[in-house]
C-alpha positions as CSV (number, residue, x, y, z in Angstrom):
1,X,115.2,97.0,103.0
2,X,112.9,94.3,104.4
3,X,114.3,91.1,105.3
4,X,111.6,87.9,104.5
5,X,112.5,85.8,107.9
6,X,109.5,83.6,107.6
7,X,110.4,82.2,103.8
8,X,107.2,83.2,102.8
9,X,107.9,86.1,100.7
10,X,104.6,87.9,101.2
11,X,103.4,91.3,101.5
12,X,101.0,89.7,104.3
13,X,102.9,88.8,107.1
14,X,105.3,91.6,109.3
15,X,108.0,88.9,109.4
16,X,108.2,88.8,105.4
17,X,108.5,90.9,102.5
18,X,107.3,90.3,98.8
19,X,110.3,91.5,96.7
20,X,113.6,90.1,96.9
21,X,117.4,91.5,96.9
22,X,117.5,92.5,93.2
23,X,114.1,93.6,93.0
24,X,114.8,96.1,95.6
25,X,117.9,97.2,94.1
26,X,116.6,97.7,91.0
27,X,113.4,99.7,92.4
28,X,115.4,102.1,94.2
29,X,118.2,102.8,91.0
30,X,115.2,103.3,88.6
31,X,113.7,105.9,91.1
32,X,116.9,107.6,91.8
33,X,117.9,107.7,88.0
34,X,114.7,109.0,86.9
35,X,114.5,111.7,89.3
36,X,117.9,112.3,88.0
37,X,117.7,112.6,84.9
38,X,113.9,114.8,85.3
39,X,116.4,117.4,86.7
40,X,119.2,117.0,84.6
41,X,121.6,116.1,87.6
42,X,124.2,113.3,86.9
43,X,123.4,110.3,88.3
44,X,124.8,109.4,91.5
45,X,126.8,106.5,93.0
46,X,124.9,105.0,95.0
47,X,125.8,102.9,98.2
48,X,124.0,100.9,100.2
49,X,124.5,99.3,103.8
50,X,122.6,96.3,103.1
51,X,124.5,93.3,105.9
52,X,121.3,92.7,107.6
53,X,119.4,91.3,104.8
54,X,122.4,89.1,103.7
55,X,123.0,88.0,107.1
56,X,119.7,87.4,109.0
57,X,119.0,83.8,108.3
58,X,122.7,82.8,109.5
59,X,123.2,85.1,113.0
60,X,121.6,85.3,116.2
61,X,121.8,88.0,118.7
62,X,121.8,86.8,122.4
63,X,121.6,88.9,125.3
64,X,120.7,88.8,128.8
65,X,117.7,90.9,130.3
66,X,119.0,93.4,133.3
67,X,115.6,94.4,133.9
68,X,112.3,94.3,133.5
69,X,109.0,96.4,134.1
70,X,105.1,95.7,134.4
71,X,102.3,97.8,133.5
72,X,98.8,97.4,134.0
73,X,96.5,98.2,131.1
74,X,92.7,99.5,131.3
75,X,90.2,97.0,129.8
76,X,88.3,97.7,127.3
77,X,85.7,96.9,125.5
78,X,84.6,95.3,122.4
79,X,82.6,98.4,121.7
80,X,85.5,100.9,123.3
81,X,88.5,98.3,121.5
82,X,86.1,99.0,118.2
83,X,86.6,102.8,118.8
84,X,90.0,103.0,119.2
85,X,90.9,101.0,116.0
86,X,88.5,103.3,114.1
87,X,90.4,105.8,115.3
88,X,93.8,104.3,113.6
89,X,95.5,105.3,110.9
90,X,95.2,103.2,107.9
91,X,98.6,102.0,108.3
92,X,98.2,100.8,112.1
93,X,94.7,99.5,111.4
94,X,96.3,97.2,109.5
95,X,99.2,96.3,111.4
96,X,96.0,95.5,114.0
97,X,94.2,93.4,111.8
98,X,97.0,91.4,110.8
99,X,98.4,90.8,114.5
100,X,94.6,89.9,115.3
101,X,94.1,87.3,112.5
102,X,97.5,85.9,113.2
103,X,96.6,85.8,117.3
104,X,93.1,83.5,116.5
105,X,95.1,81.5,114.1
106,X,97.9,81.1,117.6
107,X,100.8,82.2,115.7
């Protein structure tokens, strides 16, 4: 269950989803009902721990760092960075492109 913490409620930004509480709900008892009832099981009760998504926009979690660590990273690049996102699965290649677009714009 994705939690939209930037209001936006869009499938484009990591800190926002594009489907709210009930649509989300509904998505997953449709899913579970209909494999149900392909293979003529009763349908289930289904539960679900849901307190972050009610909660998020009213709690904070606050904690002090006890340590901390450097590393040094290799440069690259733009023809080796190219590479390596080639390289990506379709799923992190996108995660890249949005972090990258939302870096130039200095969010």
């Amino acid at each position: 269950l994705g939690v939209d913490y930037d209001g936006t409620k869009s499938c484009d930004s990591d800190c926002s989803v594009g489907y709210g509480l009930q649509e989300y709900a509904s998505t997953v008892v449709q899913a579970v009902r209909f494999v149900c009832d392909r293979k003529n099981v009763k349908n289930p009760v289904i539960c679900s721990e849901s307190g972050r998504a009610i909660v998020s926009h009213h709690s904070v979690l606050i904690f002090e760092a006890v340590s901390s660590t450097t590393t040094r990273s290799q440069e690259l690049s733009s023809v080796d960075l190219q590479s390596f996102v080639e390289k990506l699965n379709d799923d992190a290649r996108a995660d890249y492109r949005n972090l990258s677009a939302a870096a130039i714009r200095g969010e």
